[in-house]
C-alpha positions in Angstrom: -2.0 20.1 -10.0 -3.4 22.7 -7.6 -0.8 24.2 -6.5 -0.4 26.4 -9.4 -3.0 28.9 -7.8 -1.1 28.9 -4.6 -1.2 32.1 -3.0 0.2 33.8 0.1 -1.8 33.6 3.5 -4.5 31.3 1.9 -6.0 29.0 4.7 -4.8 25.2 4.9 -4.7 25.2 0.7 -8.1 26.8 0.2 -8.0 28.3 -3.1 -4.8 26.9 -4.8 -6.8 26.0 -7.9 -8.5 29.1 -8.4 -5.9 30.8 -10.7 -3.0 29.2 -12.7 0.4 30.4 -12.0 2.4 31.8 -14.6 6.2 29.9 -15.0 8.8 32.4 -13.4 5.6 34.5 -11.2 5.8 34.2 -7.3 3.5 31.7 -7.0 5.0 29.7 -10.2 8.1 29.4 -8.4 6.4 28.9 -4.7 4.8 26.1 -6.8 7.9 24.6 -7.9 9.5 24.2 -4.7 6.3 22.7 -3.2 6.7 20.1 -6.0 10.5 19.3 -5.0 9.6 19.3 -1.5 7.1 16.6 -2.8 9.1 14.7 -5.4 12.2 14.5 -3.8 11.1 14.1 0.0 12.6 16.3 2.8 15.1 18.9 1.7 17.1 21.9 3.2 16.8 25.4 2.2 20.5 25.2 0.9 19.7 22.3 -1.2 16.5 24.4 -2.7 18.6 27.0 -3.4 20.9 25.4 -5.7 18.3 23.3 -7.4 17.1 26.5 -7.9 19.4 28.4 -8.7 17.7 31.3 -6.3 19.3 33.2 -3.6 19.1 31.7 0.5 16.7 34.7 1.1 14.2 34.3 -2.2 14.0 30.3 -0.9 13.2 31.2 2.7 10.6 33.8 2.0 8.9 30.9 -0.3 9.3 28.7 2.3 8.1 30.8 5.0 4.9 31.5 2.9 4.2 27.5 2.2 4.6 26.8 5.8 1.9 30.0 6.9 -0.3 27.9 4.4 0.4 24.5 6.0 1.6 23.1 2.9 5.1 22.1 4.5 6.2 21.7 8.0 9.9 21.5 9.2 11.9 18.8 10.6 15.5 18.4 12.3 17.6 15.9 10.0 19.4 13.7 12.3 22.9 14.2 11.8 25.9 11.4 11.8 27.8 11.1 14.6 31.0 11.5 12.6 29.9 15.1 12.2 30.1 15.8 15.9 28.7 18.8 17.6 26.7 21.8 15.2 23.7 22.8 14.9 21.3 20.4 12.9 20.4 21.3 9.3 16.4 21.8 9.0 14.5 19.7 6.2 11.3 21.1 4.6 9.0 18.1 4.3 5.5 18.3 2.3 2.1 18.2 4.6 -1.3 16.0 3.7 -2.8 19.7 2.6 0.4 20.7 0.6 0.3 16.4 -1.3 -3.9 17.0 -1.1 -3.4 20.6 -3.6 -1.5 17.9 -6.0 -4.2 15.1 -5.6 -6.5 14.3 -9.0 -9.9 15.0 -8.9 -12.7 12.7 -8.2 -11.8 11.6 -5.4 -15.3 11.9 -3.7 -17.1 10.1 -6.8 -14.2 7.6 -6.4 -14.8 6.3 -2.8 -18.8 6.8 -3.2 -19.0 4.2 -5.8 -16.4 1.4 -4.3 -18.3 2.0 -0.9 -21.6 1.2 -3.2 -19.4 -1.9 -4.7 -18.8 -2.5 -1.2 -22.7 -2.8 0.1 -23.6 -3.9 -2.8 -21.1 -7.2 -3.4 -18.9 -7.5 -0.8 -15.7 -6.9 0.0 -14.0 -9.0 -2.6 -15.7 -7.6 -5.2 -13.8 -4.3 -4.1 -10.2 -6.3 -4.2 -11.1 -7.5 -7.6 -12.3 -4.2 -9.2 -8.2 -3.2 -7.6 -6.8 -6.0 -9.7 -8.5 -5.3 -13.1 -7.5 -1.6 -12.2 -4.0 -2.5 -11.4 -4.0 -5.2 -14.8 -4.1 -1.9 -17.3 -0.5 -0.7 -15.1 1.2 -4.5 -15.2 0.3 -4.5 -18.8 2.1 -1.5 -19.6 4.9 -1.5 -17.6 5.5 -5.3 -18.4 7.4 -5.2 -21.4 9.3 -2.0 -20.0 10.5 -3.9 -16.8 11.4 -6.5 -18.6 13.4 -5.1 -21.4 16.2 -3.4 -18.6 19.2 -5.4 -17.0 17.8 -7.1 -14.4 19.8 -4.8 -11.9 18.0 -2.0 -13.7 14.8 -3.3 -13.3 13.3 -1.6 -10.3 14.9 1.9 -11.7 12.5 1.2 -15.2 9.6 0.7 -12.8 9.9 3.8 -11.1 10.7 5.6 -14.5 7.2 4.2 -15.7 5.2 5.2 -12.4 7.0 8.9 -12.3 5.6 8.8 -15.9 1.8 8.2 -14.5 2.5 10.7 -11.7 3.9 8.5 -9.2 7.3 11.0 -8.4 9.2 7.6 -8.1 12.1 6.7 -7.4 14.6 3.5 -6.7 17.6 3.4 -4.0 20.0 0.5 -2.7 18.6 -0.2 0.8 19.4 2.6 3.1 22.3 1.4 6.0 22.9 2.3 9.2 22.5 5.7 10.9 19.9 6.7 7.2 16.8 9.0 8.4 13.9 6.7 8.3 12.3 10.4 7.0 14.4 10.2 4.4 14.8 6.7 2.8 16.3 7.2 -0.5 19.3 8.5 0.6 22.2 6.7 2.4 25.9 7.2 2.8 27.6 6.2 -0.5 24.5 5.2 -2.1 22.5 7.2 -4.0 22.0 5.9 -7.5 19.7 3.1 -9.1 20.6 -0.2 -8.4 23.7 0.7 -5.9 24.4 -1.3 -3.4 21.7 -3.6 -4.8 23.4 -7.1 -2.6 20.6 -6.1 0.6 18.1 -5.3 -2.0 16.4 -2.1 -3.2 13.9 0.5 -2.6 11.1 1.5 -4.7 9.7 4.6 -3.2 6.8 6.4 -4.3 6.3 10.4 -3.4 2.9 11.0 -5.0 -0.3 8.9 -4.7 -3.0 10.2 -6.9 -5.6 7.9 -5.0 -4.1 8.2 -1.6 -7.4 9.6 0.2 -9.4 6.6 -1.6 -6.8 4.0 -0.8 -7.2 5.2 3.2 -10.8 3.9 2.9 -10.1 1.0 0.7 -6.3 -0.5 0.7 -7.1 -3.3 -1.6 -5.8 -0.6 -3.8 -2.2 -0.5 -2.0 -2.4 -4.5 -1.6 -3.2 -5.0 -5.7 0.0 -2.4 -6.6 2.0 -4.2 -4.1 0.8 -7.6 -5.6 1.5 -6.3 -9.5 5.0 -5.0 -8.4 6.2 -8.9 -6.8 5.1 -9.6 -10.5 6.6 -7.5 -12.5 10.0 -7.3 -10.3 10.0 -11.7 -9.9 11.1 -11.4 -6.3 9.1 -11.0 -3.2 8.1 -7.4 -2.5 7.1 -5.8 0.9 5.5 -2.6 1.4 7.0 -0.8 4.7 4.8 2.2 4.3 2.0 4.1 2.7 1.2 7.7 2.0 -2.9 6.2 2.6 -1.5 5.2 6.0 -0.2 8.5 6.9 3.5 7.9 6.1 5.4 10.6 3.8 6.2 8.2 1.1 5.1 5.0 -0.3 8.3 2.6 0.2 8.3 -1.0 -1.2 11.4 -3.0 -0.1 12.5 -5.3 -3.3 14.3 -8.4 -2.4 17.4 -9.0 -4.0 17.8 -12.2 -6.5 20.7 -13.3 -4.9 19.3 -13.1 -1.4 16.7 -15.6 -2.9 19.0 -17.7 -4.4 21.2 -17.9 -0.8 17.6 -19.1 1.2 16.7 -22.1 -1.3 20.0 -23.3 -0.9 19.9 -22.7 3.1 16.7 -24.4 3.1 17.6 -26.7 0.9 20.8 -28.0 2.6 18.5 -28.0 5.9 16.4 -31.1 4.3 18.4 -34.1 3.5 15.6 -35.1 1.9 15.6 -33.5 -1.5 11.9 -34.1 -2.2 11.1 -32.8 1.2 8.7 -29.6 1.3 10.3 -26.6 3.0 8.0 -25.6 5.9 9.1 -21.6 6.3 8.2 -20.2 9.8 5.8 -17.2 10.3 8.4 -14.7 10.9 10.8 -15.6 7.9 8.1 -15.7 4.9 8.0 -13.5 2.1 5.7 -12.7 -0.7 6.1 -13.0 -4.3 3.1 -10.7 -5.1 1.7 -10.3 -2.1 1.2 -14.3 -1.7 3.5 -15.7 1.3 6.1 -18.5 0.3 
């Protein structure tokens, strides 16, 4: 969103909404990579340049101006150990100011009337004003969650939240030796619904209400809550973008992994009518709610 007014040597953001940027300008296409840095996480200057379709030295002098402005900073991408020796490749990963100049407005009216709500009723009146919110989302995306395969299904969710400005995106669980920096990619598995058997990552690049859901996470809890819903399987959230963390990443459970713990826990109870007791460390929520 503010970004289009980026301009070179401007201090931590100030003025990026002060002029719109004209598609193919210099600050058009410094805007363009700041929103690829954003949408698709950590990325190298080579990979830039091909997206692109710009030359190694147009990218870096982009680059170079974003991080001047604090809108990106660098970081070393951890490299296999099947690679052996080499220099490691450098990502570009997007700062708070550089996800901040994206941000929707209101965000001071926002957090001024839930911390009224707040004083004025409590704090469960603030959780329940984040469940009617997150209702109008659940409706929506209901019918389109429903309506895909049900390996499909967490793909159609992040194809509805990129819709709302999410930048989303879904991923088989990341293996071994995968850059926690970096969680939608693993070796070998890059697309929807691969390598779906450990489960499946939603992962969320874009919070429009991250600075208002650092004061007031009932926000993240109610999306989290909606997701288990929509998804039917329990749903974790590993990290936040309100917490600090680059991306918002939900781990999905896998159907089958279900499946394979009521029969474990059922062949652990003779008794068929017994209740399963599940231990602290091995509960899971179905919408937020442990089981």
């Amino acid at each position: 969103m503010g970004l289009d007014g980026t301009g070179s040597g401007t201090q931590r953001g100030a003025g990026l909404r002060a002029v719109p940027a004209q598609p193919g300008s210099e600050r058009g296409t410094r805007a363009r990579i700041a929103r690829l840095i954003l949408e698709n996480g950590p990325v190298t200057a080579a990979g830039l340049s091909t997206r692109l379709n710009l030359t190694p030295a147009a990218v870096r002098r982009h680059l170079d101006n974003l991080l001047a402005d604090g809108m990106i900073e660098t970081r070393t991408a951890r490299r296999p150990a099947s690679r052996g020796r080499g220099r490691p490749a450098k990502l570009f990963a997007i700062t708070d100011v550089g996800r901040s100049a994206f941000e929707h407005a209101y965000d001071d009216l926002a957090t001024s009337a839930l911390r009224f709500l707040a004083e004025a009723a409590g704090p469960a009146a603030v959780a329940e004003f984040a469940r009617r919110q997150v209702a109008d989302l659940e409706r929506r995306y209901g019918p389109v969650v429903q309506g895909a395969a049900p390996r499909d299904r967490v793909a159609a969710l992040a194809e509805a939240l990129s819709a709302d400005g999410y930048a989303a995106s879904a991923s088989g669980v990341p293996g071994p030796g995968t850059s926690p920096d970096h969680p939608r990619t693993s070796p070998g598995n890059s697309g929807p619904g691969a390598d779906a058997g450990r489960g499946e990552q939603l992962c969320q690049h874009h919070c429009p209400v991250a600075h208002v859901a650092a004061e007031f996470p009932q926000l993240c809890e109610a999306e989290t809550e909606a997701f288990g819903r929509l998804l039917g399987t329990p749903v974790q959230r590993l990290a936040t973008i309100s917490r600090g963390d680059g991306i918002c990443t939900t781990h999905v459970t896998a159907p089958a992994l279900l499946n394979t713990s009521a029969n474990t826990r059922a062949s652990s109870h003779p008794d068929a009518n017994a209740p399963a007791h599940p231990t602290a460390h091995n509960r899971t929520a179905i919408g937020g709610i442990s089981v």
